[in-house]
N, C-alpha and C positions, 0 to 999 in steps of 0.2 A: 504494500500500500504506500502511496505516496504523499509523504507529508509538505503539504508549500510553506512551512514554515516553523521549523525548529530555532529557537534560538541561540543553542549550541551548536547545531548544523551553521549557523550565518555566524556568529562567534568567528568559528573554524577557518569559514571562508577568509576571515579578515585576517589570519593567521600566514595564508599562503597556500598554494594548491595540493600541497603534499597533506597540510592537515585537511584540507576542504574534501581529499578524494577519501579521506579514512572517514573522516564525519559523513558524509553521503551514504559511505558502504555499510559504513557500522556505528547507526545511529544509536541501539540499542547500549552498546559498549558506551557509550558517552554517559549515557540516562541512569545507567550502572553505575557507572564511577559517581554521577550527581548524588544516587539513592547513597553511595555508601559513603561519600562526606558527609552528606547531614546526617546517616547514621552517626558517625564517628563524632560529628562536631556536637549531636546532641548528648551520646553517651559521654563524651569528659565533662558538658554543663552540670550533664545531671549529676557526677562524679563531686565536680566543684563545691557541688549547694548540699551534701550532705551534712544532716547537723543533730542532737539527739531532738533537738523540737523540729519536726520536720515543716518545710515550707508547703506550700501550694505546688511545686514542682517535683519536688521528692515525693510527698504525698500520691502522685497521680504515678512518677514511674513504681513504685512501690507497689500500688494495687492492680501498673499491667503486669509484671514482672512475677507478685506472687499469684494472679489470678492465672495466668501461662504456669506455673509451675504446679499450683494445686491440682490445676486439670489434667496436668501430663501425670502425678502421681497417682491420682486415681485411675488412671490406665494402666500405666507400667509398674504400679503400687513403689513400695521406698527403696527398691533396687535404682530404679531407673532414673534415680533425683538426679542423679552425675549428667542424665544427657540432657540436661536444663540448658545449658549455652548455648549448642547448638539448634536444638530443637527451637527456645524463644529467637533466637537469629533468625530461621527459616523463617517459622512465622511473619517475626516485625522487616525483614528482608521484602520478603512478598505482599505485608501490606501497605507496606509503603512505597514499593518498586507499583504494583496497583494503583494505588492514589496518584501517583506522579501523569496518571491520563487526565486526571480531574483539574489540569493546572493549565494553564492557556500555553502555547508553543511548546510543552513538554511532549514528549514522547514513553509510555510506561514502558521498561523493560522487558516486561511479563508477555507483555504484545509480540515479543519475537520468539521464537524456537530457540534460539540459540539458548537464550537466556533459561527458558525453562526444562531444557533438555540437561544444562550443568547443574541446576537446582536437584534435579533429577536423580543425576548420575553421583552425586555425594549422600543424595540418602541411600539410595541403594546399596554402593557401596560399603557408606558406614555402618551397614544393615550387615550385611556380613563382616566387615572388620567385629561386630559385637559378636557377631556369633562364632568366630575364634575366639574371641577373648575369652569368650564363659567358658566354649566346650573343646578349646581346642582343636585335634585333627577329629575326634568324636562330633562335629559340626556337619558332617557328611552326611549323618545319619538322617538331617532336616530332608536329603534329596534324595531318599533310598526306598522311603515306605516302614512299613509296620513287618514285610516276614520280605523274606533275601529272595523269594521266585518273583516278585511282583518289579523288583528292582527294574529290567527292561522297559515296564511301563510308568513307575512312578518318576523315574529321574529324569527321560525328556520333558515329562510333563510336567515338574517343577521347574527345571530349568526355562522354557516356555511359560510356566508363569512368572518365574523372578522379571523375566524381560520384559514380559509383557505390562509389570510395574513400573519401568520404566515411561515406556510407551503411555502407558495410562496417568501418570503424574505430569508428564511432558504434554502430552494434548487437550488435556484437561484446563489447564490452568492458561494455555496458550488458547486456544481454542475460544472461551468463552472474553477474555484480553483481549482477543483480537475483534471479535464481536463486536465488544462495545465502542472500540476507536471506530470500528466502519457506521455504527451506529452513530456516532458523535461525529462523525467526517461527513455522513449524508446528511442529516439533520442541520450542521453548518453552510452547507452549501443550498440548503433551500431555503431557510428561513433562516441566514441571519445565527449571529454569534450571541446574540442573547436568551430571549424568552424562550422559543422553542428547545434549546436544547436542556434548559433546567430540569426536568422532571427527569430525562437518562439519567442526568450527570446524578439526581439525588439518589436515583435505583444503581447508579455505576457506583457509589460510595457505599449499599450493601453488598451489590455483587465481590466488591474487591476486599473486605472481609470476609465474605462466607468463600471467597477463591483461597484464601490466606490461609481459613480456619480448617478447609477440607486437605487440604494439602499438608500442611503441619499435622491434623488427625493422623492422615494413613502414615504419615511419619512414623510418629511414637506408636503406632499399631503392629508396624515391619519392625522397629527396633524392639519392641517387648516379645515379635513374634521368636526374633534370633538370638533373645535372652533364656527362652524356654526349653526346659529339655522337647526332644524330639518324641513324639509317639510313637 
């Protein structure tokens, strides 16, 4: 899809043709880097204003921070508190790489494949990095079945779904992203950059939570699945 107007795409431009052909090609890669300095710039304020009487701003990261963590331990129960970092990342990664469509000349990251295929391929993986860790080379057993004759058919067919997790995290979250930019790209082009598009933009601010929340779920669901012994 073609955006007429990124303001770090036109940034770029001003920079020279070498940055103007990367911003063109890989708009998404810029809107990334955007999403993870205000990450960054937000997580040392919050850092900053820590205090025992908490402020207005400690207060709010505190109740998203432990509300992301009560819910992942009710899944994963108190084993799974350690994967609190990465897991609230993914999350506030994708809801705010999400929000970044609701911003006038931004471009959301989530909108591209690229972006949600590496979001992807780190949970997956880290899905099994856990499940070495717990069961060591006895982690095999997750891809084996329940009796050694079944082996032939149970192992493709997990292997074919581990991928398939892949695939489903990756088109899922891209998929419905990309949606709502062509939704907000049509809507601009007919009527105008105001009234008409309000009512999306309010439904694109639950979609890009419930995209954040669905994504993060089957997270902690794969990582408690490769914490568990095998049946």
């Amino acid at each position: 899809m073609e955006h007429p107007w990124l303001f770090l795409v036109k940034f770029c431009e001003m920079l020279g043709p070498g940055p103007a052909h990367f911003a063109h090609e890989y708009p998404h890669v810029l809107y990334t880097w955007l999403v993870m300095l205000f990450l960054i710039a937000m997580g040392i304020l919050g850092g900053k204003s820590i205090k025992m009487i908490p402020g207005k701003a400690q207060n709010f990261y505190e109740v998203v921070v432990s509300g992301i963590e009560e819910f992942m331990v009710d899944v994963t129960g108190e084993e799974g508190r350690w994967l609190l970092p990465l897991s609230a990342t993914i999350f506030i990664f994708i809801f705010v790489g999400n929000l970044t469509g609701m911003v006038p000349t931004c471009f959301p990251p989530t909108a591209d494949l690229n972006t949600t295929l590496g979001c992807a391929l780190i949970v997956v993986i880290f899905t099994h990095i856990i499940g070495v860790k717990y069961h060591g080379a006895a982690y095999i057993k997750h891809f084996l079945g329940p009796v050694w004759w079944m082996v032939p058919i149970i192992f493709p067919i997990e292997l074919i779904g581990h991928f398939a997790r892949i695939l489903s995290l990756t088109f899922r979250l891209f998929g419905n992203m990309m949606g709502h930019e062509l939704v907000l790209t049509i809507l601009f082009g007919l009527a105008g950059a105001f009234f008409a598009p309000l009512p999306i933009m309010a439904l694109g601010v639950f979609v890009a939570l419930v995209q954040a929340f669905v994504f993060f779920l089957l997270s902690i669901m794969y990582f408690t699945g490769a914490m568990e012994h095998a049946h």
